[in-house]
N, C-alpha and C positions, 0 to 999 in steps of 0.2 A: 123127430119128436124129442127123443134124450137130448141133442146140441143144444134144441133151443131152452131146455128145462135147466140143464147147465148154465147157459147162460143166466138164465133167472136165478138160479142157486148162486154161481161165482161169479159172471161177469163183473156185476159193478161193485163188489167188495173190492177193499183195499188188501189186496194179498201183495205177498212179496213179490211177485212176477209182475201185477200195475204196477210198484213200486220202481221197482228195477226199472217199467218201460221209462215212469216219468224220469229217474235220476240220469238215465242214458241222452234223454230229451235236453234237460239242463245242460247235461255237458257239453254237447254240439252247441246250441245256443250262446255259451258263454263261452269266453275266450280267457283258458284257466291258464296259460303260459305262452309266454313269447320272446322268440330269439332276437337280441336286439343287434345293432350294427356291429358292433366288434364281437361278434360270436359269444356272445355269453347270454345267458337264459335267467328269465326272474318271473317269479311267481305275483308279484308286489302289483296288486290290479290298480293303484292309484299312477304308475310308470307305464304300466302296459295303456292305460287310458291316454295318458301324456304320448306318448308312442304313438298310437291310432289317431289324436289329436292331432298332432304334429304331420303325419302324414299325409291326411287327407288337405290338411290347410296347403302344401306345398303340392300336391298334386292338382287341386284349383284355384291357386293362384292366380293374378293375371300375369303374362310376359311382356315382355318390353316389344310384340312383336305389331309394327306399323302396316293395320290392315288395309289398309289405304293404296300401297303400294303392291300389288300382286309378288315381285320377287321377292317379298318378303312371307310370303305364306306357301309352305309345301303344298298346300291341297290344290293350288292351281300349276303345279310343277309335274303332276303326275300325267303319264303320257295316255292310262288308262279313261281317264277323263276328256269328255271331248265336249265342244261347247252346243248350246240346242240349237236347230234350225230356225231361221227366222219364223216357219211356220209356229213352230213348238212356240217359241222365246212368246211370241203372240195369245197366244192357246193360254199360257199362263200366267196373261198380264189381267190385270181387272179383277172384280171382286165375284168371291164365291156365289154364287146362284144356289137359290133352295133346291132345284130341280137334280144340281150336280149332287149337293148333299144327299139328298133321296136317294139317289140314282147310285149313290156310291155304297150306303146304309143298306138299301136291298139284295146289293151286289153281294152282303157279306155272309159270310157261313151261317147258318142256326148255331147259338150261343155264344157267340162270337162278338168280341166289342172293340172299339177304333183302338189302335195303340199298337205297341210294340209286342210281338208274345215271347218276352223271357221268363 
C-alpha cells in the first residue's frame, strides 16, 4: 500500500533521478562522437552524419557482380548448400494457396507475427 502511494506522490514528477533516466536514454540514442578512418575522433555531428552517410551508401551499393553466371556468386560456391530435390524443387513451384497460408498462420505461437524476430 505505501509503494503504490509513492508512486502517486513521486512517480510521475519530474525529479532528478526521471531526469537522469531520460538524459542516459538521449545519449545511447544519439551518436555524440565518432572515430573516424585515420584514428582521429570528432564530436562535429554534421561529419559524423557525412560518416554514417557515406557508409551505409557503400555498404549497399550495387557490385559489378554478373548474377547470371553462378561462378560469379559465392552463395552457390558453398559446399554447405545443397540443391532441393526434384520432389521439393516441385512442392515450391506455383502459387501460394489460402489454405497454406492458414495452415502456416495457425501454426504460429500466441503473439507471434510473420517475420524475422530480431
Amino acid at each position: 500500500m505505501r509503494s503504490k502511494a509513492r508512486w502517486v506522490e513521486y512517480g510521475e514528477k519530474n525529479t532528478r533521478y526521471f531526469l537522469n533516466l531520460e538524459k542516459k536514454k538521449g545519449e545511447k540514442e544519439n551518436i555524440i562522437k565518432m572515430k573516424l578512418k585515420h584514428e582521429t575522433e570528432t564530436e562535429d555531428q554534421e561529419i559524423i552524419q557525412g560518416e554514417d552517410d557515406n557508409f551505409y551508401r557503400a555498404l549497399y551499393e550495387s557490385s559489378n557482380i554478373n548474377i547470371e553466371t553462378p561462378e560469379s556468386n559465392t552463395f552457390f560456391e558453398n559446399e554447405l548448400i545443397k540443391p532441393l530435390s526434384d520432389e521439393n524443387a516441385n512442392i515450391c513451384e506455383g502459387k501460394i494457396t489460402k489454405e497454406e497460408c492458414k495452415k502456416a498462420l495457425n501454426e504460429m505461437g500466441i503473439g507471434k507475427s510473420p517475420g524475422s524476430d530480431f
